[in-house]
C-alpha positions as CSV (number, residue, x, y, z in Angstrom):
1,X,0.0,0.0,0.0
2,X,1.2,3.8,-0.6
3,X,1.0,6.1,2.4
4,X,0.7,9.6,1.4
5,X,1.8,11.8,4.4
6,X,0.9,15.3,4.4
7,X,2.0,17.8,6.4
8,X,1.7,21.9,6.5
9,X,3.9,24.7,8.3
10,X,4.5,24.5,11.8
11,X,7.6,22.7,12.2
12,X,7.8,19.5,15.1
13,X,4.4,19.8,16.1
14,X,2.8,19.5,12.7
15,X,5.0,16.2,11.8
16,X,5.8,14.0,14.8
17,X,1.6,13.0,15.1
18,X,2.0,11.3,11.7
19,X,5.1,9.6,12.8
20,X,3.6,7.0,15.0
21,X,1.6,6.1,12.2
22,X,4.0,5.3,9.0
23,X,6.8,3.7,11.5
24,X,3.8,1.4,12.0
25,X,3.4,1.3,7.9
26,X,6.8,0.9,7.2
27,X,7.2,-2.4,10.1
28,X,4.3,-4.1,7.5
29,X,6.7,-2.8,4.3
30,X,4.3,0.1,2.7
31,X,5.8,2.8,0.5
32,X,5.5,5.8,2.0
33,X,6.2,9.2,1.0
34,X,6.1,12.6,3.0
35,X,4.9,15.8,1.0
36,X,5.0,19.1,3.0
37,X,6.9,22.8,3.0
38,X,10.9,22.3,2.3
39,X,11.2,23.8,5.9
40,X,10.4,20.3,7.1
41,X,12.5,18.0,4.9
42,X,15.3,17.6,7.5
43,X,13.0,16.5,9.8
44,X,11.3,14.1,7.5
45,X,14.9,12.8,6.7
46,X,15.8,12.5,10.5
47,X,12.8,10.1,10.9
48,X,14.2,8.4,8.2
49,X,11.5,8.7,5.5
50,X,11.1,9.4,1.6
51,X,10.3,13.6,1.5
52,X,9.0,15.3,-1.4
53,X,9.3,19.2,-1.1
54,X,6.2,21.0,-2.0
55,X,5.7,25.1,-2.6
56,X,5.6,27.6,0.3
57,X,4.8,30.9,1.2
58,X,7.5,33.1,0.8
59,X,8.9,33.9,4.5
60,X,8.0,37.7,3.7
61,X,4.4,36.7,3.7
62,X,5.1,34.0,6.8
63,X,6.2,36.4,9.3
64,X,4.0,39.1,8.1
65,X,1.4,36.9,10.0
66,X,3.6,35.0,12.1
67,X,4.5,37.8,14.0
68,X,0.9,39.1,14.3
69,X,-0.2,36.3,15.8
70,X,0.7,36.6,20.2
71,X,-0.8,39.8,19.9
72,X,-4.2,40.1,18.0
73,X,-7.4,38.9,19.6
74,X,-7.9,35.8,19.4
75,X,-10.9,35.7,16.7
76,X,-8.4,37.9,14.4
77,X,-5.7,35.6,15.4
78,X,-8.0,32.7,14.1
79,X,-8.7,34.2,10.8
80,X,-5.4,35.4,10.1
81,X,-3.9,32.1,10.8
82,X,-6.1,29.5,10.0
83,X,-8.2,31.1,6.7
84,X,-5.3,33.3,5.0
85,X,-2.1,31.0,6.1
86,X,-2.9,27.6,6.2
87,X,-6.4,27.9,4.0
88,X,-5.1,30.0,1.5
89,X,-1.5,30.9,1.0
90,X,-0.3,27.4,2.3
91,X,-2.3,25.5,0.0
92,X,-2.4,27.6,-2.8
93,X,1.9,27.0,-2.7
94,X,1.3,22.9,-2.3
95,X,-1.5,22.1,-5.0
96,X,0.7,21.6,-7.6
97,X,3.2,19.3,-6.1
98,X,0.3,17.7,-4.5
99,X,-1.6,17.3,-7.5
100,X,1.5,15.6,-9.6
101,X,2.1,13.4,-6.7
102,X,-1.9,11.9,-6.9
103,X,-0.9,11.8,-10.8
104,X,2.3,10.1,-11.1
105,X,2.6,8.1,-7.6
106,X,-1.5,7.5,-6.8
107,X,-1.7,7.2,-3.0
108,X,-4.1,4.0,-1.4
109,X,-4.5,5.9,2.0
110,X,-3.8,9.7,3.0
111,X,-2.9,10.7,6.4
112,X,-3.2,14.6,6.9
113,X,-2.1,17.3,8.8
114,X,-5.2,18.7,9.7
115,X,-3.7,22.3,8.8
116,X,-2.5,20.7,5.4
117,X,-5.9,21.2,2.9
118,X,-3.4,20.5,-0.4
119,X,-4.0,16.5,0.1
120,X,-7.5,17.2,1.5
121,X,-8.8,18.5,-2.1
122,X,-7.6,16.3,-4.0
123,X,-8.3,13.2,-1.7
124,X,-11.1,14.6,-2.1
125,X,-11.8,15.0,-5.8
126,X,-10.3,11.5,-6.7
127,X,-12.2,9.7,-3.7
128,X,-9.1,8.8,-1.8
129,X,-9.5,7.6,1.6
130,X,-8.1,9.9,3.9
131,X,-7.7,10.7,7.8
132,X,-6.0,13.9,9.5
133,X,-4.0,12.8,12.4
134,X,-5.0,15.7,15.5
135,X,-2.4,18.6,16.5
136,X,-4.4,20.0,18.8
137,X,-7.8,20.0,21.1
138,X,-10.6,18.6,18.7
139,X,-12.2,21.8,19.7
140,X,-10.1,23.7,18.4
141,X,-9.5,21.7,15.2
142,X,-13.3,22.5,14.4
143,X,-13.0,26.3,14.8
144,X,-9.5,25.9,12.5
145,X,-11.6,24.3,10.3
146,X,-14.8,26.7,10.7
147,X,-12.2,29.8,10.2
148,X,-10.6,28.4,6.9
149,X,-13.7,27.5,5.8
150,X,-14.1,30.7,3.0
151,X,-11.1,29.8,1.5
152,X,-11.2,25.6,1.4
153,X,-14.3,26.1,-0.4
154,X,-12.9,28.6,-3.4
155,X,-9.9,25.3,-3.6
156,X,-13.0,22.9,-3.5
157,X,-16.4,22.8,-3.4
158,X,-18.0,20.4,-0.7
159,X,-14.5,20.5,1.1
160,X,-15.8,21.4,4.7
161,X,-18.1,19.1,4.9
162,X,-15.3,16.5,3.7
163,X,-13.1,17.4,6.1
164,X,-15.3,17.0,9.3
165,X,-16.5,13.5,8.5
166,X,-12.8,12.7,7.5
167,X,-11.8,10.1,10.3
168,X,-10.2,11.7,13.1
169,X,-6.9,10.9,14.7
170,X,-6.1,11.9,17.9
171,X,-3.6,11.4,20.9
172,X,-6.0,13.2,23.7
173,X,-7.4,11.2,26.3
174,X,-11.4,12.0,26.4
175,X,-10.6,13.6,29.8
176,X,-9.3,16.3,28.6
177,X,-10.7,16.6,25.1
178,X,-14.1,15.0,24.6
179,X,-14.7,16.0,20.3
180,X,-17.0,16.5,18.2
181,X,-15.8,15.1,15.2
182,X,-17.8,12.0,14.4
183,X,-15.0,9.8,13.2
184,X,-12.7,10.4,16.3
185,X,-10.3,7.4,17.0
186,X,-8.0,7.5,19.9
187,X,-4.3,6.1,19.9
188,X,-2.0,5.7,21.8
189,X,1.6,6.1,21.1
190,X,4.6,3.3,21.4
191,X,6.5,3.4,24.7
192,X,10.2,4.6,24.2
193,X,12.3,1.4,24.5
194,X,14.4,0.4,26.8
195,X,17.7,1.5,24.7
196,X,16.8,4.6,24.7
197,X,20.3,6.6,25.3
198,X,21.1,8.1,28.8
199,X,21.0,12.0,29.3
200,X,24.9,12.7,29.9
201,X,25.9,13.8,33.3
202,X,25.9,17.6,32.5
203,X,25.5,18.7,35.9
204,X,28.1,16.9,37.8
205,X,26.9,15.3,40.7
206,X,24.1,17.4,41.2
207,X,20.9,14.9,42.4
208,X,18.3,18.1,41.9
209,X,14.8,17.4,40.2
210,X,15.1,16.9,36.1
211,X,13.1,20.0,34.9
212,X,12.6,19.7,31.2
213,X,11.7,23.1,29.6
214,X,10.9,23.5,25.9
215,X,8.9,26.5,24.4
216,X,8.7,24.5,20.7
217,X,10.2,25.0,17.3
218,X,8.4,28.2,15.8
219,X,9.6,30.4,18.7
220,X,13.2,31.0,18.0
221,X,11.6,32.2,14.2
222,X,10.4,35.4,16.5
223,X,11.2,38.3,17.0
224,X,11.0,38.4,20.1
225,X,12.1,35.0,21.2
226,X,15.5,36.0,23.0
227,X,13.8,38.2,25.1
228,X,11.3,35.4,26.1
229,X,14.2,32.8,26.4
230,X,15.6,35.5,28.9
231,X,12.7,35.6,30.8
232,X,12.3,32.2,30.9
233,X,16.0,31.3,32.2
234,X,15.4,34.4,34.9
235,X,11.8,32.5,35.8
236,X,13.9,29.1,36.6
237,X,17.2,30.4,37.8
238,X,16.4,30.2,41.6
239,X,14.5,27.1,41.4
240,X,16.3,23.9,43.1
241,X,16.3,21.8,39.9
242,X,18.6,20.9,36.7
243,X,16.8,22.2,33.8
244,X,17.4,21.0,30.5
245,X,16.4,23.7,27.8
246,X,16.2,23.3,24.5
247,X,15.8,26.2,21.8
248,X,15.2,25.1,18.5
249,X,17.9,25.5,15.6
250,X,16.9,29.3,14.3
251,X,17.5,30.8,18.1
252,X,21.6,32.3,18.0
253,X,22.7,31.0,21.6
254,X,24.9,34.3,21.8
255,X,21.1,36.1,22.5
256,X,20.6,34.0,25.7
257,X,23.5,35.8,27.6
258,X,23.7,35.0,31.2
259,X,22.6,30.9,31.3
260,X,22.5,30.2,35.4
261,X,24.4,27.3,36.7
262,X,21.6,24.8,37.3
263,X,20.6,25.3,33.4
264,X,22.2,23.3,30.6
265,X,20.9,24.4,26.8
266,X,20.9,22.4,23.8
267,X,19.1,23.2,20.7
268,X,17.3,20.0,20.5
269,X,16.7,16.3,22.0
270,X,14.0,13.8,21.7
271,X,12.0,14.3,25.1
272,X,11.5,10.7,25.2
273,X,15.4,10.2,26.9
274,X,14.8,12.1,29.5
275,X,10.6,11.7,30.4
276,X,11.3,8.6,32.7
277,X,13.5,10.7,34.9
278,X,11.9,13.8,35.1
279,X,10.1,15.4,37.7
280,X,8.1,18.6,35.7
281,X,8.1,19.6,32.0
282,X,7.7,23.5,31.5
283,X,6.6,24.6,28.3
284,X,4.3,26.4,25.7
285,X,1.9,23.9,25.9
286,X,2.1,22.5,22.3
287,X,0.2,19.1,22.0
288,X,3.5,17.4,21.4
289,X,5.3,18.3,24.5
290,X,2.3,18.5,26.6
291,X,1.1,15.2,25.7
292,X,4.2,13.7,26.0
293,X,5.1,14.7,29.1
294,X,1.0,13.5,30.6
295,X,1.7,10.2,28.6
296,X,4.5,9.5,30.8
297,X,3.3,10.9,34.2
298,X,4.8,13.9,34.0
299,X,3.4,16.9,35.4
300,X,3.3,20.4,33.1
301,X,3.6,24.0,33.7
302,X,2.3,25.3,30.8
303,X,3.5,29.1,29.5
304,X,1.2,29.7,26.5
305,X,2.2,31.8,23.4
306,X,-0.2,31.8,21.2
307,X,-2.8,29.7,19.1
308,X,-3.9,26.5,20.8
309,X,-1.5,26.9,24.0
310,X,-4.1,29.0,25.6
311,X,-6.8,26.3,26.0
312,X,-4.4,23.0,26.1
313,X,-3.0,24.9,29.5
314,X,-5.8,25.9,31.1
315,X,-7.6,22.1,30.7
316,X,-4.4,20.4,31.9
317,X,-4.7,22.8,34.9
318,X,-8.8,22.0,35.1
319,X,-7.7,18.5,35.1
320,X,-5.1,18.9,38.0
321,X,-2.2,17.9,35.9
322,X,-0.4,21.0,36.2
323,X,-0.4,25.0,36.0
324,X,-1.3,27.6,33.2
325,X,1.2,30.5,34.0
326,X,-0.4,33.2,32.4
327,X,-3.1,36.5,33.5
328,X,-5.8,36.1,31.3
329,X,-6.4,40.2,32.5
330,X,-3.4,41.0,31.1
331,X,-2.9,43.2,27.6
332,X,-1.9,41.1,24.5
333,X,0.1,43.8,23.2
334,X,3.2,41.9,23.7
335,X,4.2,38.6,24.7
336,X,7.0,38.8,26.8
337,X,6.4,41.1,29.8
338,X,8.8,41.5,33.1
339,X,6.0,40.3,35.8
340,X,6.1,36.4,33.9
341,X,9.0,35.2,35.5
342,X,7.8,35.9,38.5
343,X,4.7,34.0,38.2
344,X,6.6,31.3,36.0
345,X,8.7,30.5,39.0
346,X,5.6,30.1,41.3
347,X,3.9,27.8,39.3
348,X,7.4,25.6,38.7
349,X,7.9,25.4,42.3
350,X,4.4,24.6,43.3
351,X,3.9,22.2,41.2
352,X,7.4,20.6,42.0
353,X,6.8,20.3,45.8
354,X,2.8,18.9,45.2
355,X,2.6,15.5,44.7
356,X,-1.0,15.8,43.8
357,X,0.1,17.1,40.1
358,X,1.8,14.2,39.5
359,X,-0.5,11.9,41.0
360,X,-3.1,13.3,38.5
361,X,-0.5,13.2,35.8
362,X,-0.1,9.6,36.2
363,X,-3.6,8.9,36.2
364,X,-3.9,10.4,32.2
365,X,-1.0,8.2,31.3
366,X,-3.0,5.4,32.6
367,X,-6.1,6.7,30.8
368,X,-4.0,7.0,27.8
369,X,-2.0,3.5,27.5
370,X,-5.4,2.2,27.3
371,X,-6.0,3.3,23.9
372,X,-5.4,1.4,21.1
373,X,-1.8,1.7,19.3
374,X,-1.2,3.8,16.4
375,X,-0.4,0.2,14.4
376,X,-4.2,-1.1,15.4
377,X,-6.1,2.1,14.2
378,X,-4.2,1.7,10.9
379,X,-5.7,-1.6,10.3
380,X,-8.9,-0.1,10.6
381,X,-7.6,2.8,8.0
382,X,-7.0,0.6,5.2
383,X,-8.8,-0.1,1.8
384,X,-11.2,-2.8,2.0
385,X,-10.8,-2.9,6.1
């Protein structure tokens, strides 16, 4: 069978859901081939499958919205991102590729990006099965969805209603994201194996709490990421923990300046080396991270940026499995403000010193190893299943 994997802007978060899936495809020997933005090809190759580069926005137009995004209102934010990025300019740049690839190399089963609409029309218009593998909370997949909705319709008519009765992927436990799509199916991701290779000893003999923090991959393309990365290393500087921060290739290290002694940078590491040994995960609450870290027990602090971060954060921290360090009082007109460390470092030490967060982290995991495994729901996905 040929595995068409599609996948949009947005870096880490965008790719790693499909992941589970074609490792399963490529243990039964199905071709598979991973169409998305250039920006995303070294990833693709890291994971160690076949890429084809698609078009993009240019990065003028990109960061014209990109950096527009922390600081509108959220419905603004919505339209700006979902309707004119991903609906329009995004797709509009992949239809071609996309439309040779359905010519020349004929896909049996497409597995989407929910953000990606390129394989979604013409799945659509040459009735090829198709499922979009969740990013984020179903609900906010649906108002994604329900903002782009202007502009799927001028690629292809009937596309909406395609889209939400397109079988639905997800890694969220129903506890914290009960959805609305009709077609949801919940997985559950493979466990990190045992030969999984050590963290090396870069604090000496230090036996502090592991604090992972990680703000994602499309912050360090900001503007104002070195000042948040500042902020952030002031936040956890006084806390009684080795942190482990990673910052994404883009960020110049140089902009950090002063990196406190309990605080050890790398660009990037896959969080699954160092999940069994940690005692909190602080980060922007991106699905990946966040769910990673509640898959394994792990308690989160989640410091939201923008788009989905808002609402993942404040249900972890409705669910007990965490904090949301943010003022929903204060003004959006700029991400990065002084009085956040402050309230960064309370929420990192509270939650450190409760045992109840974990308790209730480890209760999700549970929740979540019971679904079924990213191989079983792709026996369900296939041609004549």
């Amino acid at each position: 069978m040929r595995i068409l994997a599609a996948c949009s802007l947005g870096g880490a978060g965008h790719l790693n859901p499909l992941l589970p899936f074609l490792d399963a495809a490529q243990q039964r020997g199905d071709q598979i081939m991973v169409l998305g933005p250039p920006a995303i090809g070294e990833m693709v190759a890291r994971a160690g499958y076949a890429f084809r580069p698609g078009g993009e926005p240019s990065e003028s137009e990109v960061s014209a919205i990109r950096e527009q995004l922390p600081v509108l209102p959220a419905a603004e934010a919505s339209i700006l991102g979902n309707r004119e990025l991903f609906g329009r300019l995004a797709t509009r740049a992949m239809l071609p590729e996309t439309n040779r690839m359905f010519g020349t190399w004929k896909p049996d089963l497409v597995l989407r990006d929910p953000t990606e609409y390129a394989s979604a029309v013409l799945a659509c218009r040459m009735r090829t099965p198709s499922a979009q593998v969740a990013i984020s909370l179903a609900d906010g997949e649906v108002a994604s969805i329900s903002a782009a909705a202007p502009a799927l319709e001028e690629h292809q008519r009937g596309l909406v209603d395609a889209l939400f009765a397109m079988p639905y992927l997800t890694r969220f436990p129903r506890s914290l994201d009960p959805s609305s799509f009709s077609g949801t199916i919940r997985y559950r991701e493979s466990a990190a194996t045992d030969s999984t290779e050590p963290l090396p000893d870069w604090w000496g003999q230090r036996k502090d709490p592991l604090i992972y923090m990680s703000f994602g991959t499309v912050l360090g393309h900001m503007s104002e990421a070195a000042d948040f990365y500042r902020l952030a290393l002031k936040a956890i500087e006084g806390v009684p923990a080795r942190v482990l921060l990673t910052v994404g290739l883009k960020l110049d290290m140089e902009s950090l300046g002063y990196i406190p002694d309990n605080v050890h940078v790398e660009t990037w590491i896959d969080q699954t080396r160092l999940l069994d040994d940690a005692a909190l995960v602080v980060c922007h609450g991106g699905s990946g991270t966040a769910l990673g870290a509640l898959a394994a027990g792990v308690p989160v602090v989640v410091v939201p940026l923008f788009a989905d971060q808002f609402e993942n954060g404040r249900r972890i921290a409705a669910a007990g499995a965490g904090r949301i360090a943010w003022d929903d009082r204060r003004d959006k007109t700029s991400w990065v403000v002084s009085d956040d460390a402050a309230r960064i470092a309370d929420a990192v030490n509270t939650v450190l010193t409760d045992d109840a967060y974990r308790g209730q982290a480890r209760i999700i995991a549970k929740e979540m190893a019971a679904a079924p495994s990213a191989d079983e729901v792709l026996d369900g996905l296939r041609p004549g299943a």
